[in-house]
N, C-alpha and C positions, 0 to 999 in steps of 0.2 A: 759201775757205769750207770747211770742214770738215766732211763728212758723217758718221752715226754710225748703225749700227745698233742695236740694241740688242732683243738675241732673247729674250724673256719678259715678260709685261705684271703682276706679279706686283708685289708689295713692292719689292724686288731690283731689278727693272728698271726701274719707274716713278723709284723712288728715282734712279737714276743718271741717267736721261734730266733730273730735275730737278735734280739737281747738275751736268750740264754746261750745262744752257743759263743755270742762273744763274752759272756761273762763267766764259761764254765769251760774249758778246753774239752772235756769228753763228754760232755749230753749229746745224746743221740734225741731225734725231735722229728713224729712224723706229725706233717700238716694235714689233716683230714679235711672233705670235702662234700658235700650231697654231690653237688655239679662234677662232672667229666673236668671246668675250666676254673683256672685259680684266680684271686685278685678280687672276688668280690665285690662292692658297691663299684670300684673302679673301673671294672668290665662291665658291667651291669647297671651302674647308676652313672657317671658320669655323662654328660651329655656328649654326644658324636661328634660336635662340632667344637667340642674344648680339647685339641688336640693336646698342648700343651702337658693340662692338667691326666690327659690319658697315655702322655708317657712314664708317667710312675710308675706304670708297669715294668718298667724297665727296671728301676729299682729292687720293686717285689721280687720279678726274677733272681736278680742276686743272691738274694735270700733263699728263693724255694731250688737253686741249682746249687747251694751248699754243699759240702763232700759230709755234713752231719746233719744234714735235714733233706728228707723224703716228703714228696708231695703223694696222697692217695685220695684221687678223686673218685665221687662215684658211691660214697660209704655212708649211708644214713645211719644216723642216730635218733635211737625211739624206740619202743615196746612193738612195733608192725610188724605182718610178714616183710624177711629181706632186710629189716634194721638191726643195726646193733646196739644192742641196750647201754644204757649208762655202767650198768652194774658188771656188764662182760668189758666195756674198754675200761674200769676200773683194774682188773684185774691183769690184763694186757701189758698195761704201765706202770710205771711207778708215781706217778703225776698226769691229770689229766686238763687243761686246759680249752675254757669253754668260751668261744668269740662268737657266737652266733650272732650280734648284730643286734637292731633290733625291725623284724621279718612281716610287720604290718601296720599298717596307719591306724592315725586317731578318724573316727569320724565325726558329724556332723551333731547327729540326731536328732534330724528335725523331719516332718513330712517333704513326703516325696524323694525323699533321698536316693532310695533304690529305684527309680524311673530307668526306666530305660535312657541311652544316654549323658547319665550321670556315674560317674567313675572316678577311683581316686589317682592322684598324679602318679603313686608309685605303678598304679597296672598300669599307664599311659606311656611311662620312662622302661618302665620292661616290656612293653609292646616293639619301642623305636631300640629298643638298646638289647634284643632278640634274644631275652632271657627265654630257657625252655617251659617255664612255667607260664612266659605271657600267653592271654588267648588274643584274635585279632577280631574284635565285634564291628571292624567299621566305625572307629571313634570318631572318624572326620566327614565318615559320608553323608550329604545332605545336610550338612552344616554349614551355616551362614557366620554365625554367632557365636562364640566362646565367651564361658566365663570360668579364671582361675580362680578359685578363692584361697586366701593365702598372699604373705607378700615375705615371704623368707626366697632363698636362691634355686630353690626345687621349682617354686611357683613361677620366678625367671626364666626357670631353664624350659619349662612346658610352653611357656608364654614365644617364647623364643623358636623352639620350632614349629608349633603352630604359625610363624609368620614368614621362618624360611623359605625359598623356593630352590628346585632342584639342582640349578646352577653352586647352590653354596653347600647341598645336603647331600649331592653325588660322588663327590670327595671321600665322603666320610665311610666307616665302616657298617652304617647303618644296614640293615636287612632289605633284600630286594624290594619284600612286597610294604615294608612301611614306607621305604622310598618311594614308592608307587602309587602309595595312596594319599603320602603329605603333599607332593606334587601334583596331584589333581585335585587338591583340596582348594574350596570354594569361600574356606572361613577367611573374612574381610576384616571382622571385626571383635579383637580379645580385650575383654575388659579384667584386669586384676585388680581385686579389690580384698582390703582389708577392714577390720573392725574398730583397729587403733589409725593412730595417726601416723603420718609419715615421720616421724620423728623417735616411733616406735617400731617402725618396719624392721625386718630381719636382715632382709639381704645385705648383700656388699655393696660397694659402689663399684665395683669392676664389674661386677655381675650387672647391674642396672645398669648402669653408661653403657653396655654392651646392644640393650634395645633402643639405643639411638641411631648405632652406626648400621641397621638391619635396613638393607636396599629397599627401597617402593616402602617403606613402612614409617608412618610419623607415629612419635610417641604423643600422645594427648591427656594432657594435666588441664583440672581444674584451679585454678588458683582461687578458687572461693573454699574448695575443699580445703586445700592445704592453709589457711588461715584460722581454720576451726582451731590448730593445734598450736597452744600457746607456746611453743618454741619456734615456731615456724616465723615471726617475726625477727627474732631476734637466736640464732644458732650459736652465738659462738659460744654458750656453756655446756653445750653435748661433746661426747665422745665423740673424737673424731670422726671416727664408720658412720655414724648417722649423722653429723655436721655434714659430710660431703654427701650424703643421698639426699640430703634438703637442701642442699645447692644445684645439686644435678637436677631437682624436681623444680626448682625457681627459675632455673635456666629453660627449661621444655612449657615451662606455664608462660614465656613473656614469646617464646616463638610465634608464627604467622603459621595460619592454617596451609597447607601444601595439598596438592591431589595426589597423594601417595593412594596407590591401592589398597592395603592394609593398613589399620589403625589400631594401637594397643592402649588401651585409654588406663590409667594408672587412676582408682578410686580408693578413698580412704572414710574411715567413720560410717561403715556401711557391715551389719551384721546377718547373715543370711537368716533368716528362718523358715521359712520354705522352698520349696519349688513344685513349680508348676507345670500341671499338664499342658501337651497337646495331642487330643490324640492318645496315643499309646505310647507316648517318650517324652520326655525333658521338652518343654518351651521355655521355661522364664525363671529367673530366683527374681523371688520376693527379698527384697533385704530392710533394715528397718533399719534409717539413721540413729547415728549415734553423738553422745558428747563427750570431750574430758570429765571423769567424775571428781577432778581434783588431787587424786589420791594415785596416780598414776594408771589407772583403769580408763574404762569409758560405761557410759549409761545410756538405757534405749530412751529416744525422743518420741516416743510414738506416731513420727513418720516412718513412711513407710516409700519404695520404689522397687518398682521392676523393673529386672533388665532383660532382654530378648535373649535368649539362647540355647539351641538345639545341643551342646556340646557342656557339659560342668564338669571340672576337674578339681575336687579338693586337698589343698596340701595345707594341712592343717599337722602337722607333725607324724611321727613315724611311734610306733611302741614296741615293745618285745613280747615277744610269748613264753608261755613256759617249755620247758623241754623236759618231757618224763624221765622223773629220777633224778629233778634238782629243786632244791626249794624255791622260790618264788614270791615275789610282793607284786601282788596285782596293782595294790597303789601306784606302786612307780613302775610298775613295770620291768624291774632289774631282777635280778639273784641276789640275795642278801650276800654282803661281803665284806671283810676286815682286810684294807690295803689288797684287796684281789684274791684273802682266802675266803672259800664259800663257807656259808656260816648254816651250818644245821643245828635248829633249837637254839640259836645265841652261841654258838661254840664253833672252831676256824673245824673242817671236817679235814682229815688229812689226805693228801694228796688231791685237792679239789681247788680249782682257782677260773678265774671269768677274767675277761679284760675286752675292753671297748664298748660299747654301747648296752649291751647286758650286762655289762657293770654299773658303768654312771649312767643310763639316759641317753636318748640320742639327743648330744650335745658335738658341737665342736667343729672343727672341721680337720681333714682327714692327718695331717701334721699332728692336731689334739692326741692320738693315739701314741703316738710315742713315747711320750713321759706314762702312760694309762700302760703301755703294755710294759714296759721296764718297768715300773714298781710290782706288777704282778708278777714280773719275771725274778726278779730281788727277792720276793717272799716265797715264791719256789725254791731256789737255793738255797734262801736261808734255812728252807725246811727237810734239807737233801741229807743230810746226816739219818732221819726219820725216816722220812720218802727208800732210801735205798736197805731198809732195812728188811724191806719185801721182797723176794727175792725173782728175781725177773732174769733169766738165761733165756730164753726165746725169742729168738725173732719174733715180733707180734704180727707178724707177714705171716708170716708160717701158720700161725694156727689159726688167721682171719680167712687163708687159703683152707686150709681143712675145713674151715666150718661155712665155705662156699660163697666166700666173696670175690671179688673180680675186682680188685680197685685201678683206677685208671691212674697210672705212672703217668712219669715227666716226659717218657717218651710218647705214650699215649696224647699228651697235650700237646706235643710237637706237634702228631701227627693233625690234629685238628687246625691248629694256627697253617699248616700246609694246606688243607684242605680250603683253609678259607682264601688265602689267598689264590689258590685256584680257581676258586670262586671269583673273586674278585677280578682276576685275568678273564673268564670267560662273559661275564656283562660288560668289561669294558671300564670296568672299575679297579678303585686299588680292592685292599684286603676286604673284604663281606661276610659279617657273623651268619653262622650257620645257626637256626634258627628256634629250632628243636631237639627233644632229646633223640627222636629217632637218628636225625643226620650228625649229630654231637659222637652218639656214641658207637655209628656203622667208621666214622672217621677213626675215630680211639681205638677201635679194634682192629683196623684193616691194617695195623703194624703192633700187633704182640704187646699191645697197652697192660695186659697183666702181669708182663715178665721185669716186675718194678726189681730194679737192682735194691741188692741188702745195704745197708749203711756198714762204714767200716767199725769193725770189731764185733759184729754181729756175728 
């Protein structure tokens, strides 16, 4: 019988956990977790008000309530006090399975970056989307002025609820105190701006046609910007996705100015290189115009513009970090790997495999994982003649229990999801993420969250 780890409860790793057990009738497969809660970016990253897109969890579910796959939250992985080492869940399993994501942004590098009120979008989305690790510095207070830098769907979705108000945010699962504080947010005016041209933008067009339909708020295109870009004339030889975001942008550049309160002014061919003080915090980016350079790039013009803003949120993409005890390419940023085996010194290492974004890159969108975690899972089995040739009779409960771990079961999760809607019942709300690991994990425990049932034939 084949056992499998499988470290990240995420997209990535649910995914694999359900490509092996439907392609192997007896793998036993536990899902491990840092967090008390599963589902990762989806809990965590999805925006509160893409309802929708945050019933996948419903999905996930199916998978992590398997009668041959266990959820253990709660279980660090790493050389620290209270982690468990790569080398100890090696010997655990027969196969280990490494989803961790990828767990920090690119940044900028230019002065002033670290100013006081300048942050990246990812602390900004785990602020409103009450991950335990978010801190809450006050991102919105005393702010007039936002600027997102970035024009992919992360930079949307910040854009987006900076401009929400309480009426459309109180719905949501969001945290008490961010609902508190976006609602008495005073920001009037979010500029997103990118470096390329809108023909080069990232996002979707569901995701941007989404900041039109945003109550009290005009969306504001320059149409002298968007002619800078030689497709922008004439669209119908792009990709569809960005055929219809350069229609969407044509359509907002020929509108009539409105008194909306809120205005999200969509800027293109604009490259940041500083920011500026006021004071002791963020006033201004400097950005210095840009051109096509021909070549699919763009070039600095040595003009140069500032834009006001007490608030700067970078989403300039996401990277991975290493995780002690696996090799690593700082270039890309991934785990060196053949079809999802990890590769020590050029050679597959056995029983070692990655799937999702510390595989390829944060690339894709969250469907992308599917074929990513099924090839990883295919080259697991293929290697399961090898893999079980180590001999594994233990419960790997048992001896994670002996050596003083608490991992937070399926029931343990129940009990959170109860707690929040309790939560939610008592503000006058529906369900409301609990916020912290203190309240995360007093919930987990206050119903026997250690007494993780054994999988069968254990």
């Amino acid at each position: 019988m084949l056992r499998v780890a499988v470290v990240g409860s995420g997209p990535s790793g649910v995914y694999t956990a359900q490509s092996l057990v439907q392609q192997d009738p007896e793998v036993r497969v536990d899902v491990l977790d840092r967090l008390p809660a599963p589902y990762g970016l989806v809990r965590y990253g999805v925006a509160p008000d893409h309802e929708k897109i945050k019933s996948l969890q419903q999905n996930l579910r199916t998978v992590l309530e398997h009668e041959r796959v266990r959820f253990l939250g709660g279980i660090r992985i790493g050389r620290g006090p209270g982690e468990l080492p790569v080398a100890r869940l090696r010997e655990l399993y027969h196969a280990v399975v490494y989803c961790v994501g990828a767990a920090t942004d690119r940044h900028l590098g230019i002065p002033g970056e670290e100013l006081p009120g300048s942050w990246s979008a990812t602390e900004f989305v785990s602020w409103y989307s009450a991950h335990p690790d978010a801190v809450d510095d006050g991102f919105v207070q005393g702010a007039r002025s936002a600027v997102v830098i970035g024009v992919g769907n992360v930079a949307v979705d910040v854009a987006r609820m900076l401009a929400r108000g309480p009426t459309e945010l109180s719905p949501t699962d969001m945290p008490q105190a961010a609902l508190t504080a976006l609602s008495a947010s005073r920001v009037t005016d979010i500029h997103m701006v990118g470096r390329r041209g809108p023909s080069q933008a990232r996002f979707t067009t569901k995701e941007l046609r989404e900041l039109g339909s945003l109550p009290d708020t005009r969306v504001v295109v320059d149409e002298a910007e968007l002619t800078v870009d030689p497709a922008y004339a004439d669209p119908s030889a792009l990709p569809a996705v960005q055929r219809r975001n350069v229609e969407a942008l044509r359509t907002w550049a020929a509108l009539p100015a409105t008194d909306a309160t809120r205005r999200i002014r969509l800027r293109f061919f604009r490259r940041p290189v500083e920011l500026l003080a006021a004071g002791d915090r963020v006033g201004a980016v400097r950005f210095e115009r840009t051109a096509p350079d021909g070549n699919g790039g763009v070039t600095g013009t040595g003009r140069y513009e500032d834009i006001e803003a007490q608030l700067v949120l970078r989403s300039v993409g996401y990277r991975g970090v290493p995780l002690d005890g696996l090799p690593f390419d700082e270039a890309l940023g991934t785990v060196p790997h053949l079809a999802g085996r990890v590769l020590r010194a050029g050679r597959p290492a056995v029983g070692e495999y990655v799937a999702g974004w510390i595989k390829r890159g944060p690339t894709g969108v969250i469907g992308t994982n599917r074929p990513c975690a099924k090839e990883t899972a295919t080259s697991l089995l293929a290697d399961a003649a090898v893999l079980v040739r180590r001999e594994r009779t233990e419960d790997p409960l048992t001896a994670l229990h002996a050596e003083g771990f608490r991992p937070v079961g399926w029931t343990g999760w129940q009990a959170i999801e109860r707690a929040e809607a309790e939560l939610g019942a008592t503000l006058g709300r529906s369900t409301v993420k609990l916020p912290d690991w203190e309240s995360l994990m007093a919930a987990a425990r206050a119903e026997g969250a250690s007494d993780v049932t054994p999988l069968p034939g254990a």
